[in-house]
N, C-alpha and C positions, 0 to 999 in steps of 0.2 A: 434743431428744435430748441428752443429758449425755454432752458428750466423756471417751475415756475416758484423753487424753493427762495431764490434770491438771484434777485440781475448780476451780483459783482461778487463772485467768488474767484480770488485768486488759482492762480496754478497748485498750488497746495492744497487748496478745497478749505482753504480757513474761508469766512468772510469778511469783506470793508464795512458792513453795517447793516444790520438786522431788524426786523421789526420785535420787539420785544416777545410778544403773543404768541412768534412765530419758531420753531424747534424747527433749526436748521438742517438738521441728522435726520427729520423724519423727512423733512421737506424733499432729500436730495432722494430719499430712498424710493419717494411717492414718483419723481420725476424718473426712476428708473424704471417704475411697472409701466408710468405711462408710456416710453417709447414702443409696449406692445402693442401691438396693432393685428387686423386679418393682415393688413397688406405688407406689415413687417413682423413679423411671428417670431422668428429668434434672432439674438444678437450675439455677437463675440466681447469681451470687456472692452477691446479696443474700439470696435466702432460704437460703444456706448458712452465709453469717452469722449469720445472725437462729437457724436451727436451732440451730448448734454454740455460739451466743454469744462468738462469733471479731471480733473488730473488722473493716469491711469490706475494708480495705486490707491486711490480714495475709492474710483468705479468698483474696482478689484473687490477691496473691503464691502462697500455697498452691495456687490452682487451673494457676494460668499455668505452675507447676513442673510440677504431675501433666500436665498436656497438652503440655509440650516433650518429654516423654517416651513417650508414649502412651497414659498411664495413664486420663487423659480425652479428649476430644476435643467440640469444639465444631462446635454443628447450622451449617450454614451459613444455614439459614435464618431460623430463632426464635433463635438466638445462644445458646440455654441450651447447659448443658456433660451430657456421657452419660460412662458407661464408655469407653474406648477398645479394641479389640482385641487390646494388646498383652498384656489381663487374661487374653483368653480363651487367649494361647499359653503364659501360665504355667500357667493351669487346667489343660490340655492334657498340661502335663511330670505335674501332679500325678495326675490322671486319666483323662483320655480315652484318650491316645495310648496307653500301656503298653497298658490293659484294651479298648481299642477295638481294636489290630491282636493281641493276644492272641486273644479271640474271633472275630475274624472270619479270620483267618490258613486256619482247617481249611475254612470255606466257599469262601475265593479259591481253594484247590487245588479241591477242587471245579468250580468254574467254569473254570478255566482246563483240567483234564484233556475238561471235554464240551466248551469251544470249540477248544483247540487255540490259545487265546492269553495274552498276557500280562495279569495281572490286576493293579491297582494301586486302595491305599487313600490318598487325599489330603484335609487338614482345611484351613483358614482359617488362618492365623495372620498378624496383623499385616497385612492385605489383601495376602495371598498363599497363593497355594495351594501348600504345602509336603505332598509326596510322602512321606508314614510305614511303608507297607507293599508290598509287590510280592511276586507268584512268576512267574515265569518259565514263557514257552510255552513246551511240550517242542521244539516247533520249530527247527532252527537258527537261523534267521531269523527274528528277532525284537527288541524293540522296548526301546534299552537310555534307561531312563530310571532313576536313582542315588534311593535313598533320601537324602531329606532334599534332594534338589532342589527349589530355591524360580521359581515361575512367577508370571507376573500371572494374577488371576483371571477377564480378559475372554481367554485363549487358551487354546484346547482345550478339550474335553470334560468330563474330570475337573475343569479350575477352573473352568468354565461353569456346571456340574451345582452347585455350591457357592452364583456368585454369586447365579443366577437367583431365589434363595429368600431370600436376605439383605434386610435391610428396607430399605426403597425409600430414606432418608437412605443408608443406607450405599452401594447401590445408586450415587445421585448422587452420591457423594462421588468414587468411585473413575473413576466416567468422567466428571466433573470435572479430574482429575489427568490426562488424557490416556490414550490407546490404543497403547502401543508396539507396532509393526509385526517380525512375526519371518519372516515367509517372505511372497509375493505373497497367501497363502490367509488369514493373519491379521485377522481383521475391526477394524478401526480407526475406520469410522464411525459415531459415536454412535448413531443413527438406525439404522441396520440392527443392530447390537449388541441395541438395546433390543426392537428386532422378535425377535431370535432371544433373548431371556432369557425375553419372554412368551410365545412356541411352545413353550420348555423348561417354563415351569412348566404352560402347559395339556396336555401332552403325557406330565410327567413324567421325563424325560430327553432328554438332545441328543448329538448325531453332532459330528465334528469331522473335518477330512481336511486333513493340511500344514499345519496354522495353526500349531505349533512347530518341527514338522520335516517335511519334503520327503516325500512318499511313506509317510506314519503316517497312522491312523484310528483312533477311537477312538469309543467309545459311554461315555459319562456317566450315572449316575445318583443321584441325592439320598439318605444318612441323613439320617433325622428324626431329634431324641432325643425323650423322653417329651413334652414340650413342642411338638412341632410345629416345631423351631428348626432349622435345616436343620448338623448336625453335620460331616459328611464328605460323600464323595465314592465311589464305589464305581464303576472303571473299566475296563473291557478294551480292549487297544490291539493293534495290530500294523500289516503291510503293509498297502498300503490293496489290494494283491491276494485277500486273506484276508477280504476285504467284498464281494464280488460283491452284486449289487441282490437276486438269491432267498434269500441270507441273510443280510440285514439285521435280517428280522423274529425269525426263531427266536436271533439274537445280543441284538436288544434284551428279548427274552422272559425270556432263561436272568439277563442283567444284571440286572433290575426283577427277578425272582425271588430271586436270590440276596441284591441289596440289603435285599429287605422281611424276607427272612429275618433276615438281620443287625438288621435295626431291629427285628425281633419280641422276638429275645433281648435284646436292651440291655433292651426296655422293661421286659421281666421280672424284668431283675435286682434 
């Protein structure tokens, strides 16, 4: 791959001659994101060397900067380096979020006028589940969670619904970093965590009750994008009065309906 920072960079990573305009150090670092690709997904420093023809200890330097940042991030396992998630909350400002709670904004009224509760749209970003869209049960009584509130993705419904489907390194990663505990109902152990992420993907969506707040429930369920990549989060919450056991079922029905709606349109766009 011919970086496209500068054709004649020495074995050193100095260069023979630059265009003025042009910031050599961002150039080489831009030619490191772009060797990601689906069809090459992670690299080692060495084979990022040898691709970009970067001396190894400049590669080194280059990659160690993209990852203090979150630009990469390293498997804990195989040691190779991926994209980091902080790519996909840029990607997000540029396209998901705007055209994602745009389109789905007319379905969430929908749903929340046949449930009678509050509806909420939440994506990934940065392994967090930040809150992009909401409308409001007619209810008085209802369930005040702020746009653009950031949650961890092992509490509640709506960030459950998310991690359950993320890939199983990412998966490890985050219940690596521990379990922050927010009411008694918060699931904190690994082990039953991972029990309830494999019930949510054979199942399709998860239930949640107090695990952010005291007396909330909430029903999750998965956007797919065209890809199968688990995009958002599509969620109704309120009292956990408003969940009796006889309607559970007809609440998880209307959510999974509405959701695949929503993923039917992205796909076609």
């Amino acid at each position: 791959m011919k970086n496209l920072a500068d054709a004649n960079i020495h074995e050193d990573g100095t260069t023979a001659q630059a265009d003025p305009d042009i910031l050599q150090s961002a150039g080489r670092i831009l030619d490191v994101l772009l060797c990601f690709t689906k069809n090459h997904s992670d690299w080692s420093i060495a084979e990022l060397a040898e691709e970009l023809g970067f001396h190894k200890s400049v590669t080194r330097h280059l990659v160690i900067t993209l990852a203090s940042r979150g630009f990469l991030r390293q498997d804990p396992f195989d040691k190779r380096y991926k994209l980091g998630l902080v790519l996909f909350e840029l990607g997000s400002v540029v396209f998901p979020t705007e055209e994602l709670v745009d389109l789905s904004r007319p379905f969430m009224k929908k749903l929340s006028k046949e449930t009678n509760l509050s509806v909420f749209l939440t994506i990934n970003a940065d392994n967090q589940a930040v809150c992009v869209a909401r409308v409001d049960s007619p209810n008085p009584l209802r369930v005040t969670f702020e746009v653009g509130r950031r949650s961890p993705l092992h509490a509640g419904a709506s960030a459950r619904a998310i991690l359950a489907f993320l890939p199983d390194s990412s998966i490890r990663s985050i219940l690596e970093e521990g379990l922050e505990s927010f009411t008694d109902a918060t699931i904190t152990d690994v082990e039953s965590l991972t029990e309830e992420l494999n019930k949510t993907k054979e199942l399709g969506y998860t239930i949640s009750t107090g695990e952010l707040d005291d007396r909330v429930t909430a029903i999750g369920v998965p956007i797919m994008d065209r890809n199968d990549q688990v995009l958002a989060s599509l969620s109704i919450s309120g009292p956990t009065t408003d969940f009796p056991p006889d309607r559970l079922l007809p609440l998880i029905q209307s959510t999974r309906a509405c959701a695949t709606t929503i993923q039917n349109v992205l796909r076609n766009q």
